[in-house]
C-alpha positions in Angstrom: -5.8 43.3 54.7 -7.5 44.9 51.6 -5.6 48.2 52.1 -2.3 46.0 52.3 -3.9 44.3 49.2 -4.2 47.6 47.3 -0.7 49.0 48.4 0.9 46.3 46.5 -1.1 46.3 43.3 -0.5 50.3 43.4 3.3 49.7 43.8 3.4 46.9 40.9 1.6 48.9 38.5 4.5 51.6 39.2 6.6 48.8 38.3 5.6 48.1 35.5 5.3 51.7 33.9 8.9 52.8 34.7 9.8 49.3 33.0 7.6 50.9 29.9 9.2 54.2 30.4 13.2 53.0 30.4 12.3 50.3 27.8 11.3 53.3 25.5 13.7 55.1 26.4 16.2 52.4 25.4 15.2 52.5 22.1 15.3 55.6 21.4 19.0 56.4 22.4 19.9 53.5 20.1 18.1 54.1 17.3 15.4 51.4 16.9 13.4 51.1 14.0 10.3 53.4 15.0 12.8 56.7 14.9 16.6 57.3 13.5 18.7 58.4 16.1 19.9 62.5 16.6 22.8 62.9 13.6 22.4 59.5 11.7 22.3 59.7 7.8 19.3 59.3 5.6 18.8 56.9 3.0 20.1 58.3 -0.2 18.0 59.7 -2.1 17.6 57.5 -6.0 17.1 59.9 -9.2 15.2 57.2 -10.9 12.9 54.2 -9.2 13.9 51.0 -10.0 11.4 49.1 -12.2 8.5 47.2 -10.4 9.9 43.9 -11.9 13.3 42.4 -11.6 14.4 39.1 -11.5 15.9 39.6 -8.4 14.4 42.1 -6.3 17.0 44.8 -5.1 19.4 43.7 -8.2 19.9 44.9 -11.6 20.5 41.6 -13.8 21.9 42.2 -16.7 23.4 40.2 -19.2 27.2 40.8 -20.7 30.1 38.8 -22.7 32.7 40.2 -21.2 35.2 39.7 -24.0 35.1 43.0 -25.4 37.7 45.7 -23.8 37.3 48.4 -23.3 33.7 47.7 -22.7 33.1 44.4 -21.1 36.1 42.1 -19.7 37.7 40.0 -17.1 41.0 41.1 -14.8 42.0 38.3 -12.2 38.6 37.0 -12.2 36.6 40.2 -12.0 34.8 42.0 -14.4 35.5 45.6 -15.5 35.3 48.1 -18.2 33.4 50.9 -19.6 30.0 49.2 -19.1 30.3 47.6 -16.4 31.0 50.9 -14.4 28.7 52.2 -16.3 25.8 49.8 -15.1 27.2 50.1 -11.3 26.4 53.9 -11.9 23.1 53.3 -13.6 22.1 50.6 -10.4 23.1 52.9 -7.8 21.1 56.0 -9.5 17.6 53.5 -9.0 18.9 52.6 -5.8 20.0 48.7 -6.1 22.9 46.5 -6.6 24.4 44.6 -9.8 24.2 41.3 -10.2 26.2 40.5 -13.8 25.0 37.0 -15.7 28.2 36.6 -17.9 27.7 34.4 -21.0 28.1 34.2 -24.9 26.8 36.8 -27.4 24.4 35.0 -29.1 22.6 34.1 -26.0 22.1 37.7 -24.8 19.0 38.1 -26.5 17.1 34.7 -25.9 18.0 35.2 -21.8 16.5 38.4 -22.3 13.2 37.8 -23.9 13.3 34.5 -21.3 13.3 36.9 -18.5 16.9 35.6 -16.7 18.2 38.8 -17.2 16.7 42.5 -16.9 18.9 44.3 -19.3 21.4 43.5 -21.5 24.8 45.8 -21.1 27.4 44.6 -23.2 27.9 47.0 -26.4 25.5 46.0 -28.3 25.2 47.3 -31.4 22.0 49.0 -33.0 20.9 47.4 -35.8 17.1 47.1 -37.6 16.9 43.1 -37.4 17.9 43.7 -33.3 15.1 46.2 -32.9 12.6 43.9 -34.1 12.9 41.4 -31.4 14.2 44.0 -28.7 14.7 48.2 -27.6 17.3 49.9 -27.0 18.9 53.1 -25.3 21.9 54.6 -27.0 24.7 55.2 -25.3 28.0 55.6 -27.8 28.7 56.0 -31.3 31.8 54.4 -32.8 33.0 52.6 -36.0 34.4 49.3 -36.8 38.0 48.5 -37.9 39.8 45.7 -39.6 42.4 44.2 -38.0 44.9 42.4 -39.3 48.8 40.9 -38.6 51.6 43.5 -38.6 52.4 44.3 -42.2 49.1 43.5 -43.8 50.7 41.2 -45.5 47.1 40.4 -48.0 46.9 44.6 -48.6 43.7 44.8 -47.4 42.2 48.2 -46.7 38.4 47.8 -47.4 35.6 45.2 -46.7 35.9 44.6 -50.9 39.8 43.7 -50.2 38.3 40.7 -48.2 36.2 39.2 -51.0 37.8 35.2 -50.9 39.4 35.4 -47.7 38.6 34.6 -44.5 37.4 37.0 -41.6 36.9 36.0 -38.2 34.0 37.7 -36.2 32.0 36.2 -32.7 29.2 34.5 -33.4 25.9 36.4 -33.4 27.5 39.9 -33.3 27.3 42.9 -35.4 30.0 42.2 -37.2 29.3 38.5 -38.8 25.7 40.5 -39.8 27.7 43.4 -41.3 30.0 41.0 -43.5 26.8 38.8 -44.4 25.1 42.6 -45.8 28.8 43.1 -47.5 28.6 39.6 -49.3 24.9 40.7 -50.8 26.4 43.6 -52.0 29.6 41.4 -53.6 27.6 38.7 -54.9 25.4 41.4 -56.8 28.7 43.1 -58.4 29.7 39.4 -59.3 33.1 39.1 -56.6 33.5 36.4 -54.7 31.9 36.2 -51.1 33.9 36.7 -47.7 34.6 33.7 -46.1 32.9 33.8 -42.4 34.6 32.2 -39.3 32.0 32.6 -36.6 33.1 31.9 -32.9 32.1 32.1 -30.2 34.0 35.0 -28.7 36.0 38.3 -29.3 39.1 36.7 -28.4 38.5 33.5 -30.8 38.2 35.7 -33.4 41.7 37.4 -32.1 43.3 34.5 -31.6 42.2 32.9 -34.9 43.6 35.7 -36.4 46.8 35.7 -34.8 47.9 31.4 -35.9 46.9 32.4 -39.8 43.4 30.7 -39.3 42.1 34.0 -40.5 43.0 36.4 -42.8 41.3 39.2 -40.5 38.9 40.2 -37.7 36.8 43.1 -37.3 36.6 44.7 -34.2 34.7 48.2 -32.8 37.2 51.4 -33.2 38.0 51.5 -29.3 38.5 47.3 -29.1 41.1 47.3 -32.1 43.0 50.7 -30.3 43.0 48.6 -27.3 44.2 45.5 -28.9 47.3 47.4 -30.2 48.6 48.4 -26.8 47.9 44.6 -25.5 49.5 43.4 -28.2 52.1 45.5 -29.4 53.6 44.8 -32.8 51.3 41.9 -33.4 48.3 43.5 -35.2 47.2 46.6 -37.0 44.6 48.4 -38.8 43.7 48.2 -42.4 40.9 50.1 -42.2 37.7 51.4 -41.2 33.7 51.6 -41.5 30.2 52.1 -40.1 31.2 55.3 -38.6 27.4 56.1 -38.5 27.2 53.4 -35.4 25.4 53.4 -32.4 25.5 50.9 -29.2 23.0 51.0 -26.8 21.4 49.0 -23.5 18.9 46.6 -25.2 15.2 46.4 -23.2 12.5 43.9 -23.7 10.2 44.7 -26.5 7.2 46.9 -25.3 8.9 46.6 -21.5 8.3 50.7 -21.2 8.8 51.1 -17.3 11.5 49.4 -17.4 13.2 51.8 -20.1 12.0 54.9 -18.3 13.4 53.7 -15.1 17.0 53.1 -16.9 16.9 56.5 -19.3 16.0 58.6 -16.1 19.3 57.0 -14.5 21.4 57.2 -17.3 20.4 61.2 -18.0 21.6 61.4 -14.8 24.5 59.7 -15.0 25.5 62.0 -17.6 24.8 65.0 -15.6 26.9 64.2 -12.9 29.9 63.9 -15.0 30.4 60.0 -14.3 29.7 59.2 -18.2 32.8 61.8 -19.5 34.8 60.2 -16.4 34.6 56.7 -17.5 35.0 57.5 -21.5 38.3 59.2 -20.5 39.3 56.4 -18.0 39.0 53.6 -20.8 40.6 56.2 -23.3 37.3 56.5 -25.2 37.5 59.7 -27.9 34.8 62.5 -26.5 33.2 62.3 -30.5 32.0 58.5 -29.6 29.8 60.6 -27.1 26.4 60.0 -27.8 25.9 62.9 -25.3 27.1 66.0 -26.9 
């Protein structure tokens, strides 16, 4: 009876390894988690690692006002432009996704320093009271223009030509700070100030433009070329200025990892050819290169 006993156990315990044996087996013809099957791909290998905090883990969240073409702007619904494929690059170099918090110009900067946003990405432009309250990366140089309707029909070719009349910039943006500096300068040679229309968008400050509500807008070189062919006969340029300019990716103050991680994929970026691609894809001039 014992022997009969110990035949069974003997046969069970057999059992049970071949089980073991096929079971592991199993997993390693379809590629379970312990080992990567024969042929399969590896991970991609990032260029830069993705700073230790984000608001979202495995998202870059930046912050744009996507009413700026070529740069930032919507298309049935979906963003595109220069900096948008630009920050798709920059993500994919750290290894994660985008996640894009659209909203108005002015509040770039507060949901950056309020941590709802990592970056922001939407052309900013580098000026000294920005850089007090956050850091940037440059990116592109370019200038700004004055538009105004076909025929120019007030003459105006220079900031001074606006001195009484009415200009039309977004809210918040480097332009409303560049004619406030311009008014200083006319106050102090006696001329009459410019007369600001802030709004709350690009495309206000178009539009406004357009129905006689203002004698002009100012707009960044590549915006006002792109205007021309989306509007065709209905605006031109009287002149230009700030040709000295530089836009950048804006940082938290003092947020250093965060800046290292973004500069090590942007370098990259540039090395790889995808930052001369996307210039000549959104018919950006090779001198607005900051990379030369």
């Amino acid at each position: 009876m014992m022997m009969k006993n110990t035949k069974m156990l003997v046969c069970a315990m057999l059992v049970l390894v071949a089980a073991v044996l096929s079971a592991c087996g199993t997993n390693s013809a379809n590629g379970g988690q312990a080992s990567s099957p024969a042929g399969s791909s590896k991970p991609q290998e990032t260029a830069a690692a993705a700073p230790s905090f984000l608001v979202e883990k495995g998202f870059l969240t930046y912050g744009t006002a996507a009413t700026f073409p070529p740069f930032e702007y919507m298309v049935n619904n979906e963003f595109t432009g220069f900096d948008v494929e630009l920050g798709q690059a920059i993500a994919k170099e750290m290894g994660v996704e985008v996640k894009i918090q659209s909203m108005n110009f002015d509040g770039l900067i507060p949901a950056l320093q309020g941590k709802r946003i990592d970056i922001i990405n939407s052309a900013m432009y580098i000026k000294p009271e920005r850089e007090e309250q956050v850091d940037f990366i440059p990116y592109m140089g370019l200038a700004d223009s004055i538009v105004v309707k076909s025929g120019n029909p007030k003459g105006i070719k220079s900031l001074d030509d606006l001195s009484d009349l009415t200009v039309a910039v977004t809210r918040g943006a480097v332009e409303e700070i560049n004619v406030r500096e311009h008014n200083e300068k006319l106050k102090q040679a006696g001329k009459k100030e410019i007369k600001i229309l802030a709004l709350p968008t690009g495309n206000d400050a178009v539009l406004a433009t357009e129905q006689g509500r203002a004698d002009a807008f100012l707009h960044s070189s590549p915006g006002a070329a792109y205007l021309q062919e989306e509007k065709p006969g209905v605006f031109e340029i009287a002149g230009s200025f700030g040709a000295d300019t530089k836009i950048g990716i804006a940082i938290r103050k003092g947020d250093t990892e965060t800046k290292t991680a973004i500069e090590a994929a942007l370098k990259k970026v540039v090395e790889n050819g995808t930052y001369k691609q996307l210039m000549e894809k959104y018919h950006l001039p090779a001198e607005m290169s900051y990379f030369k």
